[in-house]
C-alpha positions in Angstrom: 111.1 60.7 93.4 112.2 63.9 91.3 114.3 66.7 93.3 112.9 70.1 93.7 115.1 73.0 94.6 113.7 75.2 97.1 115.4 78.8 96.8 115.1 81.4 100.0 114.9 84.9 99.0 118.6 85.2 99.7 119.1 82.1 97.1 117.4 84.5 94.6 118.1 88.5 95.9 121.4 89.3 94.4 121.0 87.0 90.6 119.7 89.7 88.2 119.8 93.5 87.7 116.2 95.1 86.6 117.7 94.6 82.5 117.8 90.9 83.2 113.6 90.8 84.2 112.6 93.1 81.6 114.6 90.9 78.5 112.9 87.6 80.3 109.8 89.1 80.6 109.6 90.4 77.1 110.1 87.3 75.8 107.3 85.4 77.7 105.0 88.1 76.8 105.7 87.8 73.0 104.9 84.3 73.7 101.8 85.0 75.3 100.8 86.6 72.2 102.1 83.8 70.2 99.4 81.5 71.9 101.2 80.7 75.4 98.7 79.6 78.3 97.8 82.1 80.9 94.9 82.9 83.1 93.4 85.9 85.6 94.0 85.9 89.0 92.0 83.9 91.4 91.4 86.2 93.9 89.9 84.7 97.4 88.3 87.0 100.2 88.3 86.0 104.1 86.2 87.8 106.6 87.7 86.6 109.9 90.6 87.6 109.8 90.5 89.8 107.1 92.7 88.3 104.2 93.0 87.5 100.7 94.6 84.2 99.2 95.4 84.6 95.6 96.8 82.8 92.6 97.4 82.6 88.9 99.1 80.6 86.5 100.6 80.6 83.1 102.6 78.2 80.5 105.5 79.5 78.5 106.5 76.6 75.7 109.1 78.3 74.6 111.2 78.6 78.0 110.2 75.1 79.1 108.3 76.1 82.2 104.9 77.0 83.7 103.8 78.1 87.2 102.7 81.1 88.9 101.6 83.1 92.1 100.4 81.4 95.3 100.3 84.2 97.8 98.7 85.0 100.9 98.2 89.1 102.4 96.5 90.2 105.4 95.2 87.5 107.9 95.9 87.2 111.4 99.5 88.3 110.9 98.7 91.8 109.0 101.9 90.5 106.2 102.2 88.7 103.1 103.9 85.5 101.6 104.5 84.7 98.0 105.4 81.1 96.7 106.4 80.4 93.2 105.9 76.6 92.1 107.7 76.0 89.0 107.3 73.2 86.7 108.8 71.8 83.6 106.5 72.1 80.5 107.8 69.2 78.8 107.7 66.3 81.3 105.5 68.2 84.2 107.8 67.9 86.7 108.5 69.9 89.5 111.6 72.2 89.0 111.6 74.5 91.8 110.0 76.1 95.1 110.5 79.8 95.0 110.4 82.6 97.7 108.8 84.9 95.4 108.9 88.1 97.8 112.1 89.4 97.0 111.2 89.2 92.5 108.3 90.8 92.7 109.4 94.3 92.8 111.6 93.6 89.9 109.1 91.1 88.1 105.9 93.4 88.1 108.2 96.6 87.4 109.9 94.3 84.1 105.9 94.1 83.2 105.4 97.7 82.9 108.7 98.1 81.3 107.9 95.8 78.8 104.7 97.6 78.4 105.8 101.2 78.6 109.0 100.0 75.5 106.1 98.8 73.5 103.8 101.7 73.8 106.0 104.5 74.6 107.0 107.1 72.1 110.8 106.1 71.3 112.0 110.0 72.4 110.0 109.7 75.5 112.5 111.3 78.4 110.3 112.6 80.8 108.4 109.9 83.5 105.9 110.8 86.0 105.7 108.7 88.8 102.9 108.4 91.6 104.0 106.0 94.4 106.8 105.9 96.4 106.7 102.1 97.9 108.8 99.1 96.8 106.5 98.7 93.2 107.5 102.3 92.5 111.0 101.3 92.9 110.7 98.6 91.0 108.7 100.3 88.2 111.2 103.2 88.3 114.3 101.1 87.7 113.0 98.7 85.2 111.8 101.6 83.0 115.0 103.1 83.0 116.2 100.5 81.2 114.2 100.7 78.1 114.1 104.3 77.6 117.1 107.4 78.5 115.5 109.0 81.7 116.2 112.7 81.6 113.6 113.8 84.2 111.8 111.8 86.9 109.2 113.2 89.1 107.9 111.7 92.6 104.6 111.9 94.1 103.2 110.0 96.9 100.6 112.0 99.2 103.5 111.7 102.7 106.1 114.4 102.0 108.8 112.3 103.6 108.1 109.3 101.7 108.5 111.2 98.4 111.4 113.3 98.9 113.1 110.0 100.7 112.4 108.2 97.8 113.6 110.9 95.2 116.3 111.2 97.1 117.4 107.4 96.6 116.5 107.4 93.2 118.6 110.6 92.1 121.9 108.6 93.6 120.8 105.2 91.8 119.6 107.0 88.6 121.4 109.0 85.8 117.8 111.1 85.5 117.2 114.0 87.2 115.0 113.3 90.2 112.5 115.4 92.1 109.6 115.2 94.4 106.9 117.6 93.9 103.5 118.4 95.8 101.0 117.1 93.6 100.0 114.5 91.0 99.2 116.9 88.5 102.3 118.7 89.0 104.0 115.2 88.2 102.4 114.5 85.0 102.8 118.0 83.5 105.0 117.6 80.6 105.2 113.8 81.2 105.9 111.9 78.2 105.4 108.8 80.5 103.0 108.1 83.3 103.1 105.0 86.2 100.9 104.4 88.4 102.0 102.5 91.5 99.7 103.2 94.3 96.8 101.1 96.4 94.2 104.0 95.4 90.8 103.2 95.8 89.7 106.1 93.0 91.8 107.9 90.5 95.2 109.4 91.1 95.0 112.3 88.3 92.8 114.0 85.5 92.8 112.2 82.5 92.1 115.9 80.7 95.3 116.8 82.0 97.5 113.9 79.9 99.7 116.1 77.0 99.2 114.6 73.5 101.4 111.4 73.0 101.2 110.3 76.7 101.8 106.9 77.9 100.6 105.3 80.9 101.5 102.5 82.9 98.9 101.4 85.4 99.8 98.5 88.1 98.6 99.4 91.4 94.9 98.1 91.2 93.4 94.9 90.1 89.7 95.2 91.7 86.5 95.9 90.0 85.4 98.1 92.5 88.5 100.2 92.6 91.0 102.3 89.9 93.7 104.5 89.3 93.0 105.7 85.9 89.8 107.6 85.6 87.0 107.0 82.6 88.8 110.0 80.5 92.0 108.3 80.4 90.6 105.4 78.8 88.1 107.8 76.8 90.7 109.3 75.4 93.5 106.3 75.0 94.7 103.2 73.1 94.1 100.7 75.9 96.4 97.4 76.3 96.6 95.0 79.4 98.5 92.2 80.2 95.7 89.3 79.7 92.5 91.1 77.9 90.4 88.2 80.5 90.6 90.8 83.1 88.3 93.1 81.6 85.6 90.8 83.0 87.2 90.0 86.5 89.7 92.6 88.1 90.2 95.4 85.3 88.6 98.4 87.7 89.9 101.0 85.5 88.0 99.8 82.6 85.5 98.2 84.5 83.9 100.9 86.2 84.5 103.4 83.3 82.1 101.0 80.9 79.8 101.4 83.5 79.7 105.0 83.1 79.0 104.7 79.4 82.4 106.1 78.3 84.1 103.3 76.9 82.8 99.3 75.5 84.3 96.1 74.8 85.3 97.6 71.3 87.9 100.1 73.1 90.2 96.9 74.4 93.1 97.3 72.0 94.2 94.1 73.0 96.9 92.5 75.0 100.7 93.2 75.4 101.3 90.0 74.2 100.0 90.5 70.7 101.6 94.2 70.5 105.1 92.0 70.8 104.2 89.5 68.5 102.9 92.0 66.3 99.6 90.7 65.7 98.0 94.3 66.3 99.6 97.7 66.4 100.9 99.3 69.2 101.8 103.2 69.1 100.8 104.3 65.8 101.5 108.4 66.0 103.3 110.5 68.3 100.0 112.1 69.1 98.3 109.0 70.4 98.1 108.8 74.3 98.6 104.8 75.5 97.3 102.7 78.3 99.0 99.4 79.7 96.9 98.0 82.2 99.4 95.7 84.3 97.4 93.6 87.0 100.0 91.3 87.5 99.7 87.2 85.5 101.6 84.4 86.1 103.6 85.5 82.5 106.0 87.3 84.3 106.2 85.4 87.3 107.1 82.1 85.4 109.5 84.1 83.4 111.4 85.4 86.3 111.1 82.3 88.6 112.7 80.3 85.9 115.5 82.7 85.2 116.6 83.0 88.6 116.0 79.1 89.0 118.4 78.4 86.0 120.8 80.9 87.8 121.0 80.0 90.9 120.8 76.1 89.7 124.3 76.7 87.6 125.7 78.4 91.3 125.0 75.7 93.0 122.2 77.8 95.5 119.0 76.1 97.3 118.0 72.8 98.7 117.1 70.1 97.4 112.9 68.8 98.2 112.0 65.6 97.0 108.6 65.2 95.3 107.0 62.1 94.9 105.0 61.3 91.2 101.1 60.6 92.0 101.6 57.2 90.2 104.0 56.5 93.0 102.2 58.3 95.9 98.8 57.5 95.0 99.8 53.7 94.7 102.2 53.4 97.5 104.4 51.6 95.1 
């Protein structure tokens, strides 16, 4: 028997601040891109009830764990659940069980940090954000912490959501933050871009992107459905998270290589090699950037073990006892 502590997403809620994710996250990335382990999601449909069941996994050497997503939306209960299992890469043993609801905000939004500090220009003080839920939020703070936020503004398509959520922001940020009627009136003048909606179609005009624009898209991971339209991509330096996804859940690109406007040979390449600095990232102020951030189990593991190690050395969670197969399969 080996223990395995299961942490609640009180265990978890209160161990790091967004600065914590985004250096953890960082890290596993530039590990990623020094050869780490890490594939798609797996991404399961359900008819009756409606639901989806999805997972993905990744191994980060270098912090001594691997895991993922195992998560569950929709079904008969109209909610969602996210588990993190977390192993020990050396010996393979269980480390933890992980409520992963309460990280995710601050996980994904450490992503598109992570991306936006790679790709952004170093000057950039301007952000445009469309969305207003709890990935905004967590887009919002993380990016804060990687560039000095002058100007933020907010645009969701409910009024009240975006001026509640300006409002919350302009007491939590040092940035100036506004809510305004449109997307385009959001990105004009941006110097960065997020995209945190469930959009089926694009949220704004790529034409409308000023010289040296970067872009942070993390709200769809479907091939039948984008945020970014084909001139965005036309006209940008395109990075993702795990370049895989091109061929699976990518919609942006996807459906614009459809269209004719981009090919295979417009991938950049992934975040991961940008950090280990196997390719280029930003390469003039001019250029306009992409990060395509569908979520991988790179940021997940990173996260889950940081808050595992944490709450481990405060004496948080319960102990589960797991049984090795060579035990449990033998009854010995």
């Amino acid at each position: 028997m080996t223990d395995c502590l299961h942490l609640a997403s009180d265990d978890v809620a209160d161990l790091a601040d967004p600065a914590d994710y985004v250096a953890a996250v960082r890290d596993a990335y530039r590990q990623r891109g020094e050869g780490a382990p890490a594939e798609p999601r797996t991404k399961l449909l359900n008819e009756g009830p409606p639901g989806m069941f999805t997972t993905y996994a990744a191994v980060l050497p270098e912090t001594g764990a691997m895991g993922g997503y195992m998560y569950a939306a929709g079904f008969g209960e109209r909610d969602a659940w996210f588990m993190t299992p977390l192993f020990d890469a050396e010996s393979g043993e269980p480390l933890a069980l992980l409520d992963g609801a309460s990280m995710n905000p601050y996980k994904t939004g450490a992503a598109g940090a992570v991306g936006t500090d790679a790709l952004a220009r170093p000057d950039a003080s301007s952000l445009a954000l469309i969305g207003s839920g709890a990935q905004a939020r967590g887009q919002l703070r993380a990016i804060d912490t990687v560039r000095d936020l002058e100007t933020v503004w907010i645009y969701s398509p409910t009024k009240e959501h975006r001026e509640d959520f300006a409002g919350e922001m302009n007491k939590r940020l040092d940035a100036s933050v506004a809510a305004v009627a449109s997307s385009a009136a959001a990105i004009e003048d941006a110097d960065i871009v997020v995209t945190a909606t469930n959009a089926p179609s694009p949220v704004f005009d790529g034409d409308h992107l000023e010289p040296g624009t970067h872009v942070t898209a993390m709200g769809q991971y479907d091939p039948e459905k984008r945020e970014l339209d084909a001139r965005t991509l036309e006209r940008a330096k395109y990075v993702l998270d795990l370049e895989a996804r091109v061929e699976t859940d990518a919609g942006a690109f996807i459906l614009a290589k459809e269209e004719g406007v981009v090919g295979e040979a417009d991938v950049h390449g992934e975040l991961g090699d940008v950090l280990a600095k196997r390719i280029p990232g930003r390469e003039s102020a001019e250029e306009i950037t992409v990060f395509d951030s569908g979520g991988t189990g790179i940021e997940t593991v990173a996260a889950a073990h940081m808050l595992y190690e944490r709450a481990r050395d405060e004496g948080r969670g319960d102990a589960v006892d797991f049984a090795p197969a060579s035990e449990a399969l033998t009854g010995e």
